[in-house]
N, C-alpha and C positions, 0 to 999 in steps of 0.2 A: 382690556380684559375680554376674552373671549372661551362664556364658561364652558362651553363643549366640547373645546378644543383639545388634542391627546398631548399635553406638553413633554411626553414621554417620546415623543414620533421621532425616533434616531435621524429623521427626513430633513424635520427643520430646526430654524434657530427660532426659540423663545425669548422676547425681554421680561423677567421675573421680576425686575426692582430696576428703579432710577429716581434720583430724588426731583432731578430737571431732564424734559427731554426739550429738545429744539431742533425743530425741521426749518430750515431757512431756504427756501427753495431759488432765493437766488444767489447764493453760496452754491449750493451742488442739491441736483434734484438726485443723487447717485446714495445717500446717507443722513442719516440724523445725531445731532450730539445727544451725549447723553452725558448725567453728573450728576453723583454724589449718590454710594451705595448704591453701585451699578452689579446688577445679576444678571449673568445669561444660563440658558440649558440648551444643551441638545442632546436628549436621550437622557444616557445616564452618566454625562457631562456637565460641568458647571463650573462658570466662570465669572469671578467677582475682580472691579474693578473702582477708582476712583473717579476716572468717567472713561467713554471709548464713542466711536466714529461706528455704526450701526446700517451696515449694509444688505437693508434687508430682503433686494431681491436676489444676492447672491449667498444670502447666508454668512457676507462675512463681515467684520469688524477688526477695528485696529482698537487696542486696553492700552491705558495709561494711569500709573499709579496704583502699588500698590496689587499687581495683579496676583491673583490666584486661581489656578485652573483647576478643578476636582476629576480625577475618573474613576465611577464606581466606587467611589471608596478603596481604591486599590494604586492611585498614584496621585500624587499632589505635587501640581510645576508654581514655582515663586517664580516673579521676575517684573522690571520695572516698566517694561513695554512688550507686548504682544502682538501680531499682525495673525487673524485667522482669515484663510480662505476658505470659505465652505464649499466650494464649486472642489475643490480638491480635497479638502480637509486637512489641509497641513497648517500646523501652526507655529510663527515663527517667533521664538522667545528671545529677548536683550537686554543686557542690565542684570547683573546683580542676580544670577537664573542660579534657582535650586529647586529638584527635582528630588522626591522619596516617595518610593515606594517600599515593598513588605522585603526584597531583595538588597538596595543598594540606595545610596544618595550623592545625586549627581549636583557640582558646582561648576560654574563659569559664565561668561560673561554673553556669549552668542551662542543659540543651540537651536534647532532646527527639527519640528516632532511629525511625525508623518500620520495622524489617526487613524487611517484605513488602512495601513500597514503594521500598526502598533511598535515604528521603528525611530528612533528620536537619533541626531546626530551633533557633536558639538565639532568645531574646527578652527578657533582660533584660541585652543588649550583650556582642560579642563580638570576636575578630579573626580573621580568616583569612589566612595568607600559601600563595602559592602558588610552587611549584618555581623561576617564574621571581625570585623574590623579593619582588615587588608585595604588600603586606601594606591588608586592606583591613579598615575598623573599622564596624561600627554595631550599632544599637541591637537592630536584627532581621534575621535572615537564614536562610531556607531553600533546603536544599542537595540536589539529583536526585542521590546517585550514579552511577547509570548515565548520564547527559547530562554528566556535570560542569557544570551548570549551576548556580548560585549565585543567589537574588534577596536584595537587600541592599536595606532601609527603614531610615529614619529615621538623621539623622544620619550618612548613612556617607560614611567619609575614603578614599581610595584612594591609595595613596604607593607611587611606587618611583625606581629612580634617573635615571628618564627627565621625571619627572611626579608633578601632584598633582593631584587628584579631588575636587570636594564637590558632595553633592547627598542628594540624601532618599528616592531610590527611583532601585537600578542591579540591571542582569541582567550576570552576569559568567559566560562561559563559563571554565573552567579547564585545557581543552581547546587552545581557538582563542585564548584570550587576548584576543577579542575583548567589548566592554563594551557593554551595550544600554541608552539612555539613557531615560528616562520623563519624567523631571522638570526642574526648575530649576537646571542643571549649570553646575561651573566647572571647566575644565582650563587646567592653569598650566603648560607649558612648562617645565622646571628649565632644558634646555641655553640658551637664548635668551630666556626668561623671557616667552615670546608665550600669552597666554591667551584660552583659546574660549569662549565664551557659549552655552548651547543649554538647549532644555528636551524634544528628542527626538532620537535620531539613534543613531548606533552608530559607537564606536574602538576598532582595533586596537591595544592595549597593545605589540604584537610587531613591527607593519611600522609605527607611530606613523601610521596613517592612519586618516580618517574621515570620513561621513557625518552633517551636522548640517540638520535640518529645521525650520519653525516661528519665520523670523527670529531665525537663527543669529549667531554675530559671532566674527572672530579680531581679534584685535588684538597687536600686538606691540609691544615695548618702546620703538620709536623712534615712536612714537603713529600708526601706521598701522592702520585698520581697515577690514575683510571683512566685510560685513552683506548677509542675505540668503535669502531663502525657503527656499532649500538650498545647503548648503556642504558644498564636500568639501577637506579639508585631508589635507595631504603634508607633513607636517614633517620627513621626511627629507630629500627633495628640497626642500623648502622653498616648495611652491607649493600654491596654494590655490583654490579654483573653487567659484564663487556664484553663484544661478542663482533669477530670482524678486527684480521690485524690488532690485535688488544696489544697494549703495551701499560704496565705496573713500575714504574717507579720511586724508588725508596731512595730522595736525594740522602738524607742523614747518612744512611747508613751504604751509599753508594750499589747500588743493588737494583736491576731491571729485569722484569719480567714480562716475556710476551709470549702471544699466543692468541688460539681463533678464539677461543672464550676464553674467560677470567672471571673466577667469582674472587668476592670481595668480603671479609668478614671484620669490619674496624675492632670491633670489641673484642674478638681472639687475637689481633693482628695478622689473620691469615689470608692467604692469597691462593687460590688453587687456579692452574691453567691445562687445558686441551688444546689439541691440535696442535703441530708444528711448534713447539716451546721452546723459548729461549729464556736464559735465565743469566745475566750478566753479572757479575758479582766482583765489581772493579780494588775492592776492597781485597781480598782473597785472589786477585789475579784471576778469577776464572770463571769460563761461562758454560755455560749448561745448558744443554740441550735435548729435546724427547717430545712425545707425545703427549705426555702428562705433566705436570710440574708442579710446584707447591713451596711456597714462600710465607716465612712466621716473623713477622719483627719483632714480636718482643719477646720469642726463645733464640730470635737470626739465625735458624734454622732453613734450609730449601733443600728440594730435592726434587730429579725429574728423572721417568724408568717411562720405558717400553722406547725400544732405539734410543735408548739415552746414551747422551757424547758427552766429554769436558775435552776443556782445551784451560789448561792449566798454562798460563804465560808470564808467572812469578820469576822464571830465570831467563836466562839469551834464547833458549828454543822450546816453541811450544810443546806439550807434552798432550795428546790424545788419546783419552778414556773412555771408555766403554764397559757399562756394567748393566744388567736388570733392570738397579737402581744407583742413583747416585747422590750424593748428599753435601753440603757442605753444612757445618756445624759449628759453632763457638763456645770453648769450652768454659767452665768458672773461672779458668783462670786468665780467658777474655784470647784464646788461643785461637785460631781457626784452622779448622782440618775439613779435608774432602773424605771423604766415604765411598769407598763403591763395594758394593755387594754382590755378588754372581756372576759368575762366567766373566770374568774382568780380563778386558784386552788394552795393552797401551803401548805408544810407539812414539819414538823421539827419534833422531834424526839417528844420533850414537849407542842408542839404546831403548830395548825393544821388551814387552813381557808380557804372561797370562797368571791369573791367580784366581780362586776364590773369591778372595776378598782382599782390600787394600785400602789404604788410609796414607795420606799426602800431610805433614806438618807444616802448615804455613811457617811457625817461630822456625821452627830447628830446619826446614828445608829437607825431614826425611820421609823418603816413601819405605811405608812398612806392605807387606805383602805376607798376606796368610792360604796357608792348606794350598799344596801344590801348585806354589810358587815356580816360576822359571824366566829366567832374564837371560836375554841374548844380548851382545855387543861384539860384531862382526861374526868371527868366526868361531866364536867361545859362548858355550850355556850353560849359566849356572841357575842351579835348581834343588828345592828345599821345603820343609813344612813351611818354613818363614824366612824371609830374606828382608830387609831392614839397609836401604840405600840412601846413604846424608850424598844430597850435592850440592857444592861450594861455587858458587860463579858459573850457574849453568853446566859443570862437568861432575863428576862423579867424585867422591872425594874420601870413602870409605862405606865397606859394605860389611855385614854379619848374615852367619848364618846359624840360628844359635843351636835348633833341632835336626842333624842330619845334613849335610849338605853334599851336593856332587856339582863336582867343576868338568866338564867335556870341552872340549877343544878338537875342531875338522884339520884332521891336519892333511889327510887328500882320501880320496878313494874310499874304502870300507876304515882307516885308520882313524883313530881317536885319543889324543890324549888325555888321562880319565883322573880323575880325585875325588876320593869320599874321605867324609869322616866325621862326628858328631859334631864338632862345632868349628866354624871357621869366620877368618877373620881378614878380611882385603884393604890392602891399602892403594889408590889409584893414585897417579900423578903426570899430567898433560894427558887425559885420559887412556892413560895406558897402567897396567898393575905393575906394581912395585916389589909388593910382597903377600906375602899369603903365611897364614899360621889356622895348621889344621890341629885339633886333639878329639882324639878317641877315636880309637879302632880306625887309624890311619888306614885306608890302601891309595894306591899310587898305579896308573900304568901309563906306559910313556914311553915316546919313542926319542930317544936320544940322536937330532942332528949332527951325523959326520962332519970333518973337514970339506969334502965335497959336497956338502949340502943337501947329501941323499943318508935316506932311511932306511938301515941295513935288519936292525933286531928289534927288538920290547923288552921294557925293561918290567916283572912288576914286584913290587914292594908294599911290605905293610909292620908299620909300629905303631907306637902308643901318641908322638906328636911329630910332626912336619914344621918345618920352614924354608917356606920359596924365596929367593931376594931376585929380582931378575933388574935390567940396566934396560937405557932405550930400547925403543923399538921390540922390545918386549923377548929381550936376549936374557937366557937362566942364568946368570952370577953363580949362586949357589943353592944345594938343595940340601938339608940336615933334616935327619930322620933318626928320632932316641925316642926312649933307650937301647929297646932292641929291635933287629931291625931283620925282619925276614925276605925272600923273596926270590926271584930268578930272572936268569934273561935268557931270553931266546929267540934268535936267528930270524929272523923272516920268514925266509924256504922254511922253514921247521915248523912253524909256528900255521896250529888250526884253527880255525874261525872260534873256536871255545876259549881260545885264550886270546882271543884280541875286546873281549869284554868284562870289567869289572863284574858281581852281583848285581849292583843299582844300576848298572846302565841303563840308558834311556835318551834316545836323541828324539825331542820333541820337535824339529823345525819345521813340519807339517803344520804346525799348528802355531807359527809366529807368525805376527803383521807383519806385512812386505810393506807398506805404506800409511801414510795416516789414517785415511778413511776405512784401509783394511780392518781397524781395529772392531769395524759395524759387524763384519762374518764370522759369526759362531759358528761351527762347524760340527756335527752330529761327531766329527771323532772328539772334537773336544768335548763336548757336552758327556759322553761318555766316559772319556778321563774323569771328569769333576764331576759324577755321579755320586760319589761317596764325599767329596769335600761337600757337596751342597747340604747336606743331611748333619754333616755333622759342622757347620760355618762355627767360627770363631766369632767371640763378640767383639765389637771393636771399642764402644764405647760404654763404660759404665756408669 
């Protein structure tokens, strides 16, 4: 006892209690035993024991039995042996070690506390759980008290009732509840069973959100996946934002979305993407392309505009689209159609066209084409408010024209072979026309091939219905015109540029794709053409 003494003095070690002490100086002049309701302090430290080895010119002690360590009332370490060096202040716990404070409480069997650092360390595996419940295991982990900061290697499991954690190297604040990620992570969703892929990033354990960097991935249980340079997930909200090469996959429904961003909305099932978009849609044979894009699975709607392309590859040759916008759709009756809307340019190898608007039938294999329609295949353009194209095995296999149509044919020079009439009807076969049936207000002009193969007159005619039958290689059979049938023919030499054009003429080839990618160049004269189709567009889907 020594009453003047400051037993508070953070400097040294106090003995508070011992039931036996024993100095045997010829044992070790280095220590004294001590036993039974053993107390020590130093500062606002305290440390009880069943007995300990008291080294008191160094300040330190080895605790055995039953030890417990106090600080400030702010942490309490268990454990069955103790080694403290007071020249350092570290002290080193074994046995049976359990550690709580107001943050977390830590278990394992060896663990290593540093006092002047307020840094504790376990490393031959341990567990921590923290206030919120989240209980985290591995092999190695060091603890900042004053941060609550946590770094956790090898092996470590993180589990709570929201979630599970595996990876080999995590920063856990115990504080923010927030998790800094290093390595090769997996988080497993328990409410929804959606798990995230990352090997750096950082999640809030508490608001269930996060940053994932380094081609990230969410994926959820209905096989939909988030891939992507950076990800930020919302699984409370349930939405999720990818950013960097993104790529959206919808295994179910065969469907891939990519892009430099992607947001993510689970609970609408919506997908929206920027920059560079692709939009694969294996189901529908076709991928999409644009600036913008946007995917719904449960309307299985998409659609991508500004430079937006499809590459439709349902039949032998691809078919390239170009519209404002573009859409693919599924209708009630589980049908899938494409959609393009404005300025629509498309080009196939045999077959070339611009419209308004147009709409591709996955069932039935037809392209319908509205408001100032026009289709080329070779040297023939047909053109119309609506043109409606079935193709059977990749080739053409029957067309309508039901409002108006005109047939032009280059037959060389300023010559044209010309056909109107309100509704017409094509039959193709080996991609060449077979037959043609015009009715209403028939005209006809034409220049009839001599035996020599040259073009002497024009012929022009008009009745109430037409039919063309022509044989290979696209030779006239015959041509009947009823009921009655007006018209003239006239010479070549005779013949003024006035009469080498029906009323509709119109050779539009200014303005056909020459190539696939052609189909990207709008053209200020086309734009102008479809001036008045754009105002007044057709709906396509009700």
């Amino acid at each position: 006892m020594i009453p003047d003494a400051n037993r508070f003095d953070p400097g040294k070690v106090f003995l508070e209690n011992a039931d036996v002490l024993i100095a045997n100086e010829q044992r070790s002049t280095e220590y004294r035993i001590l036993k039974g309701h053993v107390k020590f302090r130093k500062g606002n430290m305290t440390l009880a024991c069943d007995s300990a080895y008291f080294y008191e010119a160094s300040g330190s002690l080895d605790a055995f039995g039953h030890v417990v360590m106090n600080q400030a009332d702010t942490l309490t370490a268990y454990c069955n042996k103790m080694n403290y060096f007071g020249d350092v202040e570290v002290a080193k716990l074994r046995g049976a070690v359990k550690v709580v404070n107001r943050s977390m409480t830590v278990t394992t069997e060896n663990l290593d506390y540093d006092l002047m650092n307020n840094v504790a360390r376990y490393f031959n595996g341990g567990t921590v759980v923290d206030k919120s419940g989240t209980r985290i295991t591995s092999s190695v982990a060091r603890y900042e008290h004053d941060t609550k900061k946590v770094q956790f290697t090898s092996n470590v499991r993180l589990v709570n009732s929201k979630m599970k954690m595996s990876t080999d190297v995590l920063d856990y604040n115990m504080r923010t509840h927030i998790a800094t990620i290093e390595d090769e992570t997996e988080i497993i969703s328990l409410a929804d069973g959606n798990v995230i892929h990352t090997t750096s990033g950082w999640y809030n354990l508490s608001s269930e959100e996060g940053t994932m960097y380094n081609r990230s991935s969410v994926k959820t249980k209905n096989g939909e996946t988030l891939v992507g340079d950076v990800v930020y997930y919302d699984r409370k909200n349930e939405k999720g934002q990818a950013q960097g090469n993104v790529v959206m996959t919808d295994e179910k429904n065969q469907r891939t979305l990519k892009g430099d961003v992607v947001d993510y909305d689970r609970r609408t099932g919506a997908g929206k993407a920027r920059g560079h978009v692709v939009l694969v849609d294996m189901k529908s044979k076709v991928i999409l392309e644009g600036e913008v894009g946007f995917h719904n699975e449960k309307t299985k709607e998409s659609y991508v505009t500004e430079n937006a392309l499809a590459k439709e590859f349902s039949q032998k040759d691809t078919v390239y689209i170009h519209a404002d916008t573009l859409r693919t759709v599924t209708t009630n009756d589980n049908v899938r159609l494409l959609i393009a809307n404005k300025y629509v340019r498309f080009y196939r190898k045999d077959i070339q066209g611009v419209c308004d608007s147009a709409a591709i039938n996955e069932q039935d294999s037809i392209l319908n084409l509205y408001r100032h329609a026009v289709i080329w295949s070779e040297n023939r353009q047909i053109s119309g408010e609506e043109i409606n194209v079935h193709v059977q095995d990749s080739t053409v296999d029957w067309a309508t024209l039901p409002q108006w149509g005109l047939i032009v044919e280059h037959v060389g020079e300023k010559y044209y072979n010309q056909l109107s009439g309100r509704k017409m009807h094509a039959t193709f076969e080996n991609k060449e026309l077979r037959r043609l049936d015009v009715s209403g207000d028939v005209e006809a002009l034409f220049y009839p091939m001599e035996n020599d193969s040259t073009y002497n007159k024009l012929v022009n005619a008009s009745s109430a219905y037409l039919t063309i039958d022509l044989k290979a290689k696209q030779e006239v059979e015959r041509i009947k015109m009823w009921p009655d049938v007006s018209g003239k023919v006239i010479p070549l030499f005779l013949a003024k540029n006035s009469d080498l054009r029906l009323t509709r003429f119109t050779w539009y080839d200014s303005i056909r794709p020459k190539e696939p990618m052609d189909v990207l160049n709008v053209s200020d004269e086309m734009k102008s053409i479809f001036g008045e189709a754009v105002s007044t567009r057709r709906t396509i889907i009700k």
